[in-house]
C-alpha positions in Angstrom: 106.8 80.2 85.1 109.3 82.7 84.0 109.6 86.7 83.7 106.9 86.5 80.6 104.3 84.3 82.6 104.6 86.6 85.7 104.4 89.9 83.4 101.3 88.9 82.1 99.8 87.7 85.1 100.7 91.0 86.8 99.6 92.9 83.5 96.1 92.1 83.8 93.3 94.3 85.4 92.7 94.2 89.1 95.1 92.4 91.6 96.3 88.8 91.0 96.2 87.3 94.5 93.8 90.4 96.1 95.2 93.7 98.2 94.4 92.1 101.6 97.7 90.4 103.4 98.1 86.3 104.0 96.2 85.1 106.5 99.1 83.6 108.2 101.3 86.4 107.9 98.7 88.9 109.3 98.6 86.2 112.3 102.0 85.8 112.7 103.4 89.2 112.2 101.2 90.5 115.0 103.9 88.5 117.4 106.9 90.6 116.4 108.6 94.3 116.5 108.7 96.6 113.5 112.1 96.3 112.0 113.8 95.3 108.6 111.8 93.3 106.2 112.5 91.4 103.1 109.7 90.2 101.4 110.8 87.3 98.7 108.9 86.8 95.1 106.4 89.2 96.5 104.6 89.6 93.0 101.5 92.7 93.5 102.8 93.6 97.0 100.3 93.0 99.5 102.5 91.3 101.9 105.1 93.8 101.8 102.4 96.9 102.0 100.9 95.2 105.1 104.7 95.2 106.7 104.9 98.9 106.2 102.0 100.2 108.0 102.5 98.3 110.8 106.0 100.5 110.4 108.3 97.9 109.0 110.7 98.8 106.6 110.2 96.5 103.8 112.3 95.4 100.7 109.8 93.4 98.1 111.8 91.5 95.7 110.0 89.6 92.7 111.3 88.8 89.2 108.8 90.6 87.4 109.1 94.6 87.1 105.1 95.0 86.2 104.5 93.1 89.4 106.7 95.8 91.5 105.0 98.4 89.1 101.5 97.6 91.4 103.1 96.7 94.4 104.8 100.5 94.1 101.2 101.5 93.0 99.4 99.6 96.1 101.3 101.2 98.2 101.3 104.8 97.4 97.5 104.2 97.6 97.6 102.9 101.0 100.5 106.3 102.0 103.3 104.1 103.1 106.7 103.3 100.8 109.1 100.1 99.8 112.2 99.4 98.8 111.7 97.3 95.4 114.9 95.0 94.1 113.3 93.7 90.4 115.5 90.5 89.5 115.8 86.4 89.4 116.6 84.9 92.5 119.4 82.9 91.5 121.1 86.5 91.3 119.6 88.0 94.4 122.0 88.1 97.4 120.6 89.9 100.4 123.6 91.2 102.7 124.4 88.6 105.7 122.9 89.1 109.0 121.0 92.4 107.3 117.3 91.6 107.8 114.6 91.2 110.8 112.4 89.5 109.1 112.2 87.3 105.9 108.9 86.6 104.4 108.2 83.9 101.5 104.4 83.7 100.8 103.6 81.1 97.6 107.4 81.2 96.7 107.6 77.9 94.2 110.8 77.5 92.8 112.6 74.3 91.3 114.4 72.5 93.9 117.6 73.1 93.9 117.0 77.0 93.1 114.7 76.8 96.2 117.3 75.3 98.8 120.1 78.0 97.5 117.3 80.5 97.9 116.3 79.3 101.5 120.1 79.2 102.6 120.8 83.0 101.7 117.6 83.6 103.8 118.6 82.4 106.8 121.7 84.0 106.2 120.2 87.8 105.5 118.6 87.0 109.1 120.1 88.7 111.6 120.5 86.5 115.0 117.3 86.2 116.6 115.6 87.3 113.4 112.3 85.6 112.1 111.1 83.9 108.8 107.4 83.0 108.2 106.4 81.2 105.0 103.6 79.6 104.0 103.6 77.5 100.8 101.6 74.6 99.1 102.2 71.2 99.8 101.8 68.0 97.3 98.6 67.2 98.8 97.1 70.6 96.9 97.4 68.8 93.6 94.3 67.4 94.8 92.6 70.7 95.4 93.3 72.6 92.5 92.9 75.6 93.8 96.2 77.6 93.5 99.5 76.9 92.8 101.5 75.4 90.5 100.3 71.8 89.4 104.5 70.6 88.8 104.8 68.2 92.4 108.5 69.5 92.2 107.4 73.0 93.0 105.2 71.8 96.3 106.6 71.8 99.5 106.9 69.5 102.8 108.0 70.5 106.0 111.0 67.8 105.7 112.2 70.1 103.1 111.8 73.0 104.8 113.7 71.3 108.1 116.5 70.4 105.8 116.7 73.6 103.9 116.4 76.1 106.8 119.0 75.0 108.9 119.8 77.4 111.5 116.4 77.8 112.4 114.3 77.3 115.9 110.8 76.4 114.4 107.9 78.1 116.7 105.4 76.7 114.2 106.2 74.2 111.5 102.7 72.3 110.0 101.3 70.7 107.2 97.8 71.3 107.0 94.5 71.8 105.0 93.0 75.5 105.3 90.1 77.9 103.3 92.2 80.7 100.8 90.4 83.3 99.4 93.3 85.5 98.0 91.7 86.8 94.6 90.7 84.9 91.5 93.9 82.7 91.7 93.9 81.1 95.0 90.2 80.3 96.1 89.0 77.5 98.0 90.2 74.3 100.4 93.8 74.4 99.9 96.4 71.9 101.5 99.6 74.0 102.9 102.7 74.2 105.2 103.4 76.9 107.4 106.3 77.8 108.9 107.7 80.1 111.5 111.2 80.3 112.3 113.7 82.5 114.8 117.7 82.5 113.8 119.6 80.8 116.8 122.0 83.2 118.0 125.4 82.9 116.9 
């Protein structure tokens, strides 16, 4: 799933994964201040739109430019503005201790990619900052119903204990939940969920 897959994806008519936020970020976000927010592989923006109007100010990074293209486009619609940094992650290095908040909805990357990834996102946190992911687990292979179907992409909470070190966990599960998120992510859907604060140093 490089630049070319996600170009495509993005290219086509209507909105990939919907306009309407995650239902665990909506849930989750409601707990915390408006501050600085980096949204990671945020694709069509919905995430990152949500953020800004409940006044965060959001950075939405994603590997694809089209996808940045209709996040940009969502949300001058909805009369609120991001920051957009277009570019792999392997590259992207957020500024230690620079961010609030770091969000990672449906972020599947290879593994070793995803635990370098993980690190610098703890670090970006400043203390006391928060991180809320949600992801699909292995268990979604028998679902179907979004995601990538490689079992290296999926994610346990394990891996998210060992890769997120640093973190107090306020809500770390593996669980089975309903998606509708537009025509890509529909239906029973095995996840993990996570929601982390950054011990103070």
């Amino acid at each position: 799933m490089n630049q070319e897959f996600w170009d495509q994806r993005f290219r086509e008519s209507g909105h990939a994964y919907g306009t309407e936020p995650n239902d665990f970020l909506r849930a989750t976000v409601a707990k915390l201040p408006p501050g600085d927010a980096l949204c990671l592989a945020e694709g069509g923006g919905r995430n990152a739109v949500y953020l800004a109007q409940k006044g965060h100010r959001v950075t939405a990074q994603d590997l694809s430019p089209v996808g940045l293209e209709k996040a940009q486009q969502l949300a001058q619609d909805q009369g609120v503005s991001l920051t957009c940094a277009c570019g792999d992650l392997r590259e992207f290095k957020p500024e230690p201790e620079s961010v609030d908040l770091v969000v990672a909805i449906w972020m599947h990357l290879e593994p070793e990619l995803r635990a370098l990834v993980h690190g610098r996102a703890v670090a970006a946190l400043k203390p006391g900052g928060h991180l809320i992911l949600e992801a699909y687990n292995p268990e979604q292979l028998r679902h179907g119903t979004g995601g990538p179907p490689n079992p290296e992409l999926l994610i346990t909470a394990k891996q998210l204990q060992d890769e997120l070190q640093g973190l107090t966990w306020l809500e770390l599960q593996e669980t089975e939940r309903w998606i509708e998120e537009g025509p890509f992510h529909q239906g029973k859907s095995a996840v993990v969920q996570a929601f982390g604060q950054k011990n103070a140093t």
